[in-house]
ZAVOSE-42411 format. One record per residue (C-alpha): residue in three letters; x, y, z. Coordinates in steps of 0.25 Angstrom, whole numbers, padded with zeros to 4 digits, always signed. Example, Ala and Ser with C-alpha at 12.3 -4.5 7.8 and 13.67 -1.06 7.14 Angstrom:
BEGIN
ALA+0049-0018+0031 SER+0055-0004+0029 
END
This chain:
BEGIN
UNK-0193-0201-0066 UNK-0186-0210-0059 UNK-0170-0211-0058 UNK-0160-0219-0051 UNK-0147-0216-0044 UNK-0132-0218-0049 UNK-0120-0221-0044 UNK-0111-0209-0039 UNK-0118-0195-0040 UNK-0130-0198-0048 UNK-0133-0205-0033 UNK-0137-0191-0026 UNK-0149-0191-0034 UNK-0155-0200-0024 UNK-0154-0190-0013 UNK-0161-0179-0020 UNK-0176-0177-0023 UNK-0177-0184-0036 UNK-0183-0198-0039 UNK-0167-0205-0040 UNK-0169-0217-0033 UNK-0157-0230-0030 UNK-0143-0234-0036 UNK-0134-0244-0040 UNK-0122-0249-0040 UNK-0111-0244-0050 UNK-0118-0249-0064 UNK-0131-0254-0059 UNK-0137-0241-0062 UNK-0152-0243-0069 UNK-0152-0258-0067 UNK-0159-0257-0056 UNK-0171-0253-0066 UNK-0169-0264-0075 UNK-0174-0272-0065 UNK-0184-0261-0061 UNK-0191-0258-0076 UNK-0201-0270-0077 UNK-0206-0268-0063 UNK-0209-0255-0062 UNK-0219-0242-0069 UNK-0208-0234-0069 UNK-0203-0235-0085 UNK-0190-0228-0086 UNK-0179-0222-0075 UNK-0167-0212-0075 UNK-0153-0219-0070 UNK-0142-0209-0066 UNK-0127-0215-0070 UNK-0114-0209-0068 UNK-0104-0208-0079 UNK-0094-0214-0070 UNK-0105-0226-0068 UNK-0107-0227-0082 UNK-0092-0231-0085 UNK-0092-0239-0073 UNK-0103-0249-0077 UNK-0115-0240-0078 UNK-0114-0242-0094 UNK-0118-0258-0089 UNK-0131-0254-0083 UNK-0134-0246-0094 UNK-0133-0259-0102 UNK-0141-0265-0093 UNK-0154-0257-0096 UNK-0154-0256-0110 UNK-0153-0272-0109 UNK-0165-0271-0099 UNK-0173-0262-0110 UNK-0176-0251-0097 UNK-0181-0238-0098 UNK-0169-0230-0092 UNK-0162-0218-0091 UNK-0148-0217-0087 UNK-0142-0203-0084 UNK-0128-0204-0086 UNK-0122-0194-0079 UNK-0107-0191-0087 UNK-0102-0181-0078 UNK-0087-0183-0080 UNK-0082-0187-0068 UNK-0084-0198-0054 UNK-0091-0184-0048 UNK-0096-0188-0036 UNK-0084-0192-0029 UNK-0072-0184-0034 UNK-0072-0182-0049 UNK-0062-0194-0053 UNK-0062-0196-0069 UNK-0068-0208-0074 UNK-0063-0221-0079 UNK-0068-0224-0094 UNK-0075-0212-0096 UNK-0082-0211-0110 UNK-0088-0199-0115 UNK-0103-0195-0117 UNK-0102-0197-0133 UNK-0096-0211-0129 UNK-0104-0215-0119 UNK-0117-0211-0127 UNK-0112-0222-0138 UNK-0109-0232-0129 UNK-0123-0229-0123 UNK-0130-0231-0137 UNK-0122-0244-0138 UNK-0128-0249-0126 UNK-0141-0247-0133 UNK-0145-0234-0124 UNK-0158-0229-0131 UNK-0157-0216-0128 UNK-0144-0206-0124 UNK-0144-0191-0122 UNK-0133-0183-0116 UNK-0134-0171-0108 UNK-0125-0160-0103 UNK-0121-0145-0098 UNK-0113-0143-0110 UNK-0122-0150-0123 UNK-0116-0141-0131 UNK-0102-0148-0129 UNK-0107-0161-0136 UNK-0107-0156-0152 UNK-0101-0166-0158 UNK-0115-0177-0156 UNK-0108-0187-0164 UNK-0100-0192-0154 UNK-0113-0197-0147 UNK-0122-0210-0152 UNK-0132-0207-0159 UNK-0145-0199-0155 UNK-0139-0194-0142 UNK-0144-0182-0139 UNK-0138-0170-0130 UNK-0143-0161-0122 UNK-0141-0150-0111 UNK-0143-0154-0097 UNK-0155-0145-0095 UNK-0165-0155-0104 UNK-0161-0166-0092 UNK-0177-0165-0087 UNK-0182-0165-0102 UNK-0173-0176-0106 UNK-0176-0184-0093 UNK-0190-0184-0097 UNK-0188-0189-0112 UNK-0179-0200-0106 UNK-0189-0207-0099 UNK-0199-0208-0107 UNK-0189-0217-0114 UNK-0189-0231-0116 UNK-0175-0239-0115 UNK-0162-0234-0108 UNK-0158-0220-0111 UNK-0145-0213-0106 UNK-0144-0197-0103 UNK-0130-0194-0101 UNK-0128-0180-0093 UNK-0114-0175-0096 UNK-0110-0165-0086 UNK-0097-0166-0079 UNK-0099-0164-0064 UNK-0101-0151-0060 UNK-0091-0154-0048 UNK-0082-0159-0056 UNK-0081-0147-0065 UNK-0079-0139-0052 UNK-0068-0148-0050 UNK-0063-0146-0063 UNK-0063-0132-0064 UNK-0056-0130-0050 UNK-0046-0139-0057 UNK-0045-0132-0070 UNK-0049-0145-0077 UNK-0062-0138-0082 UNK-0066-0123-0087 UNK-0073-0115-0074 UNK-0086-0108-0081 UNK-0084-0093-0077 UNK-0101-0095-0074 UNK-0104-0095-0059 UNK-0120-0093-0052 UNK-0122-0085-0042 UNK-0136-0083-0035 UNK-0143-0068-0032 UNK-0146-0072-0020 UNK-0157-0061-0016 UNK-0165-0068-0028 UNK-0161-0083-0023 UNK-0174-0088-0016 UNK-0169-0099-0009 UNK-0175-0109-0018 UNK-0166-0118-0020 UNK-0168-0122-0033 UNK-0154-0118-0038 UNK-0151-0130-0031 UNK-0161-0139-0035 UNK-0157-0137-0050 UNK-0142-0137-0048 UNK-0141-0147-0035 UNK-0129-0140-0032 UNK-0123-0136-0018 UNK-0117-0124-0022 UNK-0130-0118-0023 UNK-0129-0113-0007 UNK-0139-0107+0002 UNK-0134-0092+0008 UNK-0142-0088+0020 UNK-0149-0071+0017 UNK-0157-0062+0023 UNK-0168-0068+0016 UNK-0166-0082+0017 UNK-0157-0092+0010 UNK-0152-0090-0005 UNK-0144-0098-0012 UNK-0129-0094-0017 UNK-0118-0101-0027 UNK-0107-0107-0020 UNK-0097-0103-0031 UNK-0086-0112-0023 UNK-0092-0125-0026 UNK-0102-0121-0038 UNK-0098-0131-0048 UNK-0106-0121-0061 UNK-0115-0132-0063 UNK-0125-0118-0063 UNK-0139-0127-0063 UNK-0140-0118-0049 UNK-0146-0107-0060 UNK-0156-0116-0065 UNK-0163-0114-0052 UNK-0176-0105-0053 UNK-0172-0094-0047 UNK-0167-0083-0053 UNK-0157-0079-0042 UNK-0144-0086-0051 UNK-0135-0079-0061 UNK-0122-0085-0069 UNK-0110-0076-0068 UNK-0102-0077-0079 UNK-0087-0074-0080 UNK-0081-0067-0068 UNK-0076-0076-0056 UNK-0077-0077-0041 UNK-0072-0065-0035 UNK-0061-0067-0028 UNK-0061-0061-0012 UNK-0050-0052-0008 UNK-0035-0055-0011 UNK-0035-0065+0002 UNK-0021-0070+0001 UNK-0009-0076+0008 UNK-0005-0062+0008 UNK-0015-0056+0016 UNK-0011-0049+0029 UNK-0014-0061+0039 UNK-0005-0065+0052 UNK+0004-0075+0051 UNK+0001-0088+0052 UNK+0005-0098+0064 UNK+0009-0110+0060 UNK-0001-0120+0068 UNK+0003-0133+0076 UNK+0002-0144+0067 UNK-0008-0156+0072 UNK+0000-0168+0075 UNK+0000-0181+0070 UNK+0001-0190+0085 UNK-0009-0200+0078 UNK-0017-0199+0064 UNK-0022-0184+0062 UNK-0037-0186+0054 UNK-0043-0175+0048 UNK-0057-0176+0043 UNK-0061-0165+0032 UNK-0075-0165+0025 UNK-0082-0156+0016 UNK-0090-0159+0004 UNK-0087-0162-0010 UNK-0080-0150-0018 UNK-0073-0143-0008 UNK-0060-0149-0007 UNK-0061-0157+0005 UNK-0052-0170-0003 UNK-0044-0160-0007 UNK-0041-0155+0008 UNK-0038-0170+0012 UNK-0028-0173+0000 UNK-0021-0158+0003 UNK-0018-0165+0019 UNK-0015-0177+0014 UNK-0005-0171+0004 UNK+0001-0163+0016 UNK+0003-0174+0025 UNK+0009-0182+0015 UNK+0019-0171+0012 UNK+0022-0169+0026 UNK+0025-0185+0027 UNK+0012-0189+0033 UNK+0005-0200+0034 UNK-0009-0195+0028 UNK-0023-0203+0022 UNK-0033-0196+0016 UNK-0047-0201+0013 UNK-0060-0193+0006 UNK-0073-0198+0007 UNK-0080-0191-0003 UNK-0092-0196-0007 UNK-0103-0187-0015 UNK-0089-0176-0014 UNK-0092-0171-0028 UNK-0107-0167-0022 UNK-0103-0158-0011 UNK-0104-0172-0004 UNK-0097-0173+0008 UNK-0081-0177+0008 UNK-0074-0181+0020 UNK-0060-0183+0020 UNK-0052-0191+0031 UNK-0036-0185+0033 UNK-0025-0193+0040 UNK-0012-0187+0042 UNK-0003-0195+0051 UNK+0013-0197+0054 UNK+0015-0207+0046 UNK+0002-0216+0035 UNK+0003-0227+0045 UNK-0002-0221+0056 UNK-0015-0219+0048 UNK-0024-0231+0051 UNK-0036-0227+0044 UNK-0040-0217+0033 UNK-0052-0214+0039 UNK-0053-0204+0051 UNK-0058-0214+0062 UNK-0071-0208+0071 UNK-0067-0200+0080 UNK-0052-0196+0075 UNK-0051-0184+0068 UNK-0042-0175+0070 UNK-0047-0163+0060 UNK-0060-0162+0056 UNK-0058-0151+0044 UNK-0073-0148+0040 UNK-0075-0142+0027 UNK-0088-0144+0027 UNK-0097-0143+0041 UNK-0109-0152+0037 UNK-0098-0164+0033 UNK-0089-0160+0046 UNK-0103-0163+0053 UNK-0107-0176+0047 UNK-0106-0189+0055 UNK-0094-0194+0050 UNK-0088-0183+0051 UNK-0091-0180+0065 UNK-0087-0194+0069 UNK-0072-0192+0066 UNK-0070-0180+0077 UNK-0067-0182+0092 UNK-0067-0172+0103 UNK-0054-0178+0106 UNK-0046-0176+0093 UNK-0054-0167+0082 UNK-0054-0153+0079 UNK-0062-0148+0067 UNK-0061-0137+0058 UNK-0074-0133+0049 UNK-0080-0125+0037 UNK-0094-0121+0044 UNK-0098-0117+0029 UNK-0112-0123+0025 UNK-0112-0133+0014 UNK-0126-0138+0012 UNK-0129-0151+0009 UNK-0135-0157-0003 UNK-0149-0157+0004 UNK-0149-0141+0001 UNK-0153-0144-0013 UNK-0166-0149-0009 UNK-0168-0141+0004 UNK-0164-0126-0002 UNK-0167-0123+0016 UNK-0159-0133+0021 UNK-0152-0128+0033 UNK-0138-0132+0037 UNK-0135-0135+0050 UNK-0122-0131+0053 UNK-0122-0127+0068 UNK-0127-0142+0070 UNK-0116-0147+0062 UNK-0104-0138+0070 UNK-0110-0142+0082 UNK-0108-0157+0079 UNK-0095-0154+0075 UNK-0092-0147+0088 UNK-0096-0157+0095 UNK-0087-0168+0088 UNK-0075-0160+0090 UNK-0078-0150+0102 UNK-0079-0134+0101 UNK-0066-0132+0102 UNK-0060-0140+0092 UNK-0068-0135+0080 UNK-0066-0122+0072 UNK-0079-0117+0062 UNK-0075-0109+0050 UNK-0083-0103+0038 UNK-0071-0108+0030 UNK-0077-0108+0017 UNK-0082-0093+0018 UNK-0071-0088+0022 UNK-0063-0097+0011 UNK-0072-0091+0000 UNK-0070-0078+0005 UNK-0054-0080+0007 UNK-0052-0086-0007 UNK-0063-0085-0015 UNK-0069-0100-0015 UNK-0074-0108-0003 UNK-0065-0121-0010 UNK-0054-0115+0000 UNK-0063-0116+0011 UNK-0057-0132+0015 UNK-0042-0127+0013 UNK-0045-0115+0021 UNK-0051-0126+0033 UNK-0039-0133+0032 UNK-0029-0123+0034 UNK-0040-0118+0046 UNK-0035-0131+0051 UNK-0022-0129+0049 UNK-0020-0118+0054 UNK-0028-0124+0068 UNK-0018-0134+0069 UNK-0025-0146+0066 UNK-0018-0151+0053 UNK-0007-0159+0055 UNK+0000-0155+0043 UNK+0008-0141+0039 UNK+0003-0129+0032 UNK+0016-0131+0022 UNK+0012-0146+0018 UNK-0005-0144+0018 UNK+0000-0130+0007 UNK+0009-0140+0000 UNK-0002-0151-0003 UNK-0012-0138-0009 UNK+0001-0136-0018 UNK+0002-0150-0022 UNK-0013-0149-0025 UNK-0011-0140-0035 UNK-0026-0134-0034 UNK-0028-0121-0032 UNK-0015-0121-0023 UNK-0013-0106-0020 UNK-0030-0104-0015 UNK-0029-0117-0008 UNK-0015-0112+0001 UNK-0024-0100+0001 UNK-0036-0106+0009 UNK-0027-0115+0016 UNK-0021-0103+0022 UNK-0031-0096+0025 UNK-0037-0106+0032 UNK-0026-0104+0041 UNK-0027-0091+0043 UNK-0040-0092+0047 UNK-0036-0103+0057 UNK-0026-0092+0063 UNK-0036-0081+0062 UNK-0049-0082+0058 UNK-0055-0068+0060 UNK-0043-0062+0053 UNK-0047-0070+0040 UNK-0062-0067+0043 UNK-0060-0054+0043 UNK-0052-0053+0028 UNK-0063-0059+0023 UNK-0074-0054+0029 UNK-0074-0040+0032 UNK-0088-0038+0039 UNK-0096-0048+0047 UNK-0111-0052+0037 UNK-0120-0043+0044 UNK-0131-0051+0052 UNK-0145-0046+0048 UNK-0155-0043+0058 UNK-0165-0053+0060 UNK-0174-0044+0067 UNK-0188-0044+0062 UNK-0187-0029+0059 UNK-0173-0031+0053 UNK-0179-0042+0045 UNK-0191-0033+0039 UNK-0183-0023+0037 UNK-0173-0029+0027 UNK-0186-0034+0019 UNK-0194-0022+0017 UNK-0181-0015+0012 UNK-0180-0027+0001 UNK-0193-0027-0001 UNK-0195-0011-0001 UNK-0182-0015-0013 UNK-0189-0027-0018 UNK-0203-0017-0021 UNK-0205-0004-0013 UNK-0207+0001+0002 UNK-0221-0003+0001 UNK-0218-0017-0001 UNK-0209-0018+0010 UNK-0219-0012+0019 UNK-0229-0022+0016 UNK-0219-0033+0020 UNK-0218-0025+0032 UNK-0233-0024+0036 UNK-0235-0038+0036 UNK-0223-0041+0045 UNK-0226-0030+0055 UNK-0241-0037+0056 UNK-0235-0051+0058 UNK-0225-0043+0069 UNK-0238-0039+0076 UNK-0243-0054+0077 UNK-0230-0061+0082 UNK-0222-0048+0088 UNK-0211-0051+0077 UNK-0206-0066+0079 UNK-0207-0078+0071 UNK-0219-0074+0063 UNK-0215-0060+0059 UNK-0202-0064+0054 UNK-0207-0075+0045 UNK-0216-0065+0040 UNK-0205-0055+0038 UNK-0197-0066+0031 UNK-0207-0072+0022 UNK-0215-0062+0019 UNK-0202-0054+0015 UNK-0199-0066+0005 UNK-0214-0065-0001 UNK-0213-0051-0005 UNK-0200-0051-0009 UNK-0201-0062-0021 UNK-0193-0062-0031 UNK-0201-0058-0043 UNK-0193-0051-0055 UNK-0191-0040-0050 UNK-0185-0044-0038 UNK-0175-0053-0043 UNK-0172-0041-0053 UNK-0170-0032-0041 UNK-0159-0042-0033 UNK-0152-0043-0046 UNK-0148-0027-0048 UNK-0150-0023-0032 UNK-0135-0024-0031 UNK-0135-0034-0022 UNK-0133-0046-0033 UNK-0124-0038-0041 UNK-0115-0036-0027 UNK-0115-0050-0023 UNK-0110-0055-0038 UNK-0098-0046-0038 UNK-0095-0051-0023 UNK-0095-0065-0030 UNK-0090-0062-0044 UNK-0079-0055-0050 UNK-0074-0052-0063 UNK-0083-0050-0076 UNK-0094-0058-0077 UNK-0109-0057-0082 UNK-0122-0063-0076 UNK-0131-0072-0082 UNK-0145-0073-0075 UNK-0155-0085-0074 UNK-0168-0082-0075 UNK-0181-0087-0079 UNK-0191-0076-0079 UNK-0205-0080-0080 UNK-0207-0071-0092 UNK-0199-0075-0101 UNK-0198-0093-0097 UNK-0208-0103-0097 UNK-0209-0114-0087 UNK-0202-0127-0090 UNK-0215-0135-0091 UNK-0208-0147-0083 UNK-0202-0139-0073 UNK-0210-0127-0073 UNK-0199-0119-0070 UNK-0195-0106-0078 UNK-0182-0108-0087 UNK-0172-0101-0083 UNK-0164-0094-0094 UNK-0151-0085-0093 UNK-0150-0071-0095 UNK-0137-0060-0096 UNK-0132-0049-0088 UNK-0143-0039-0095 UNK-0153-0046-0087 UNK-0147-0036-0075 UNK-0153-0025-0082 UNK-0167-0032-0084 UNK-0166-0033-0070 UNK-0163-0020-0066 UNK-0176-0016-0075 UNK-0185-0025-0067 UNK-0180-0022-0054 UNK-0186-0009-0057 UNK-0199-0013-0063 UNK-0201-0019-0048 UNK-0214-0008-0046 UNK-0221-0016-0056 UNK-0220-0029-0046 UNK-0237-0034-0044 UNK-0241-0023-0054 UNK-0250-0028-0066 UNK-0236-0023-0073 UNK-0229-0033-0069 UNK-0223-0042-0081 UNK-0220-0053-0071 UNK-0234-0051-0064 UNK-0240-0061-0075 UNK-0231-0073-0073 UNK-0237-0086-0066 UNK-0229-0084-0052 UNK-0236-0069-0051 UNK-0248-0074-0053 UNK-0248-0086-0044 
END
């Protein structure tokens, strides 16, 4: 099928690997294919529409095509909100009953409504006639039904933006479901599936032993969960519980004194340029400066270019602070001027128009070096991030000694609990360096008048400072022993294996593996070739068949890294789809994935036992189509 772009969100879907081609302006959506129909093989076409664009005039263009008799599919996407830039309510805002009769009315020949949460539409006679409702995850069988329509049709999808929820429940506007996924990473293969189905950046990539895995950032995950629809069966649900918080880190642990840095001064206009990407808080930290010069009778401007900021786009925000508004010519930073370059995220902070406000001369720059990948992960799961490339630009913009790297979000996380106190920690870092021309007493008043989460936010601020002051001192709290660097020795690296794979089957496994390693080592004296082999042919021995993934579930490796994460009493739901007991979607030919309880450790810890019966003409799973391929 065929589709066409929208204004506002739905104009992403240009950029990924699906057949959504051009836009319109505001209200024009479809029209384009009134004057297309007569002249072309292609009978009938999807049009995305926001419901923000329907209020506007999108309901004109939907006029338009049922004048023109068009074979046409509009997906109306009512998600609540003007998502893609910041969340504002909208003007005129009708609801899905409402606007499924005013639909009929404009002689619509088809409607249909689909949502997360069907089951909250029970009272159908508020909706015109025949409209049908369904769950979201008919969306591919109700896609194909559509187009083999004749006339204009209207799928509404009715899902409130899953970042504006998060902004909801952060606020206490909207109920947090006490349901979180986490990823076993031992069984994850890499695949990236998870985020194919969910597109979702919080899906992240974690570096292991045995290549990279895949881990929920539980910071930024908005619980959409369509991560767990991925084919894998490396995900669980935790339910109840929460986050567990790390040690009682708190203004009253034992930490020197802090020195009340020298304040930059305002000779001439002080700029600071913060970026980051959407979600984080980087608006936030330029309103919490402008509120703080304002209370200290400066003059201040504040101006955010957001852009796709509800996407994890990138946000740049440009801060003024002067003696007096006057003496602020511009709102914009001006190449070459700033002051501050406060980098809450590195890949932004190494963008062109980034990099072209710093000067030798003038700028110091104070950046988060935590990895944030970019949305071109979710169709490259090996996508590489560059960031020794993107310091180096940075340090060449501002010169080595004018720039300070920090892990700010890990050490946040660590500190606090949640990496959203990573850009409050970077700023008191800054601070606390000197380079803020603003007091402590006046940046803690504007998180008070903020009224958000005030006490974690003073909390972050002020370890941020302390951090500044003393940076190993704060390292060492939260970090008691150094990771341990594995060896990367051929021996050390064969090793390791054959003691997985003597657990994964028996000795004489492992030594098979070994055999084959040794005889390569004979061929190439144990270089490039022999470590590929130790790699790789590790990897095709050790395949996760049922018994396997039975075995990483109830070593106690899983069961330690949950209750590193989780606290409190919760259960576990497990997403599976064993070959057994599913048949393939015959569209998709993917197995469906079903949910099972917390008893389904214990079928686990049976199987991990029957592993002897691996090959054997025993073996239940031996019949299945993958075995036998």
């Amino acid at each position: 099928s065929r589709a066409m772009a929208g204004i506002g969100c739905h104009y992403m879907a240009t950029w990924m690997d699906r057949r959504t081609d051009t836009f319109t302006q505001m209200g024009g959506e479809g029209v384009t294919w009134i004057g297309q129909a007569p002249f072309t093989e292609t009978r009938h076409v999807f049009q995305n529409l926001g419901d923000g664009t329907y209020f506007h005039s999108g309901i004109l263009a939907i006029r338009a095509a049922v004048a023109a008799k068009v074979n046409i599919t509009y997906k109306l996407l009512f998600n609540d909100a003007v998502a893609m830039t910041g969340g504002q309510p909208l003007d005129g805002q009708l609801s899905v009953p409402q606007i499924t009769r005013q639909l009929a009315a404009e002689g619509v020949s088809r409607i249909l409504v689909m949502s997360d949460e069907p089951e909250k539409y029970t009272d159908k006679s508020q909706f015109a006639a025949d409209v049908s409702i369904h769950h979201r995850r008919e969306l591919d069988r109700i896609q194909r039904e559509l187009r083999e329509r004749d006339g204009v049709s209207v799928l509404i999808y009715d899902q409130t933006c899953a970042a504006e929820k998060r902004r909801r429940r952060k606020r206490g506007k909207l109920a947090d479901p006490p349901k979180r996924a986490f990823i076993n990473e031992l069984v994850c293969e890499g695949c990236g599936d998870c985020s194919v189905q969910s597109n979702c950046l919080s899906v992240e990539p974690v570096e292991t032993e045995f290549g990279r895995k895949r881990q929920i950032n539980q910071s930024s995950c908005n619980k959409d969960l369509t991560c767990v629809d991925g084919f894998c069966p490396s995900f669980v649900t935790v339910h109840g519980g929460q986050l567990r918080k790390p040690a009682a880190l708190d203004s009253g642990t034992p930490f020197p004194a802090l020195p009340e840095p020298p304040v930059a001064t305002l000779e001439q206009t002080y700029s600071i340029l913060i970026t980051g990407i959407g979600g984080t808080g980087v608006v936030t930290i330029g309103a919490l400066l402008g509120m703080a010069a304002h209370l200290e009778g400066k003059g201040v401007s504040v101006l955010d270019m957001t852009g796709l900021a509800q996407k994890f786009g990138a946000v740049i925000s440009h801060v003024r602070i002067a003696n007096s508004p006057e003496a602020i010519r511009a709102p914009r930073i001006p190449a070459g001027e700033a002051n501050l370059l406060l980098a809450c995220d590195l890949a932004v902070a190494a963008s062109f128009d980034a990099l072209a406000k710093l000067n030798k001369e003038l700028s110091f720059a104070v950046i988060n070096t935590h990895q944030s990948m970019p949305a071109e992960f979710i169709r490259k799961p090996d996508l590489k991030f560059h960031a020794f490339s993107m310091e180096r630009a940075i340090v060449e913009a501002v010169g080595q000694d004018q720039v300070d790297f920090i892990e700010a979000s890990q050490l946040a996380t660590r500190l606090l609990g949640d990496s959203i106190a990573a850009n409050l920690f970077l700023l008191g870092y800054a601070y606390q360096k000197g380079l803020l021309p603003l007091s402590a007493g006046a940046i803690e008043q504007a998180i008070e008048l903020n009224a958000v989460a005030v006490e974690f936010n003073q909390q972050a601020f002020l370890w941020g400072r302390r951090a500044a002051h003393d940076l190993a001192a704060v390292q060492a709290l939260v970090q008691t022993t150094k990771p341990v660097k594995l060896s990367t020795s051929l021996d050390a690296v064969v090793s390791r294996r054959m003691d997985y794979l003597t657990a994964y089957q028996n000795r004489a496994y492992a030594e098979r593996y070994q055999a084959l390693v040794n005889k390569v080592r004979q061929l190439d004296g144990g270089k490039e070739l022999s470590q590929a082999v130790a790699h790789n042919y590790f990897k095709l021995l050790a395949y996760k068949d049922e018994y396997e993934v039975a075995r990483l579930y109830t070593d106690g490796t899983f069961e330690a890294k949950l209750k590193a994460q989780f606290e409190g009493d919760f259960r576990l739901q497990f997403h599976l789809a064993p070959p057994l007991f599913n048949k393939p979607d015959p569209k998709t030919g993917k197995l469906e994935k079903r949910t099972y309880g917390p008893w389904m450790l214990s079928v686990f810890k049976l199987l991990a036992k029957l592993k002897s019966l691996r090959g054997s003409y025993f073996d239940p799973f031996g019949y299945s189509a993958e075995r036998k391929q």
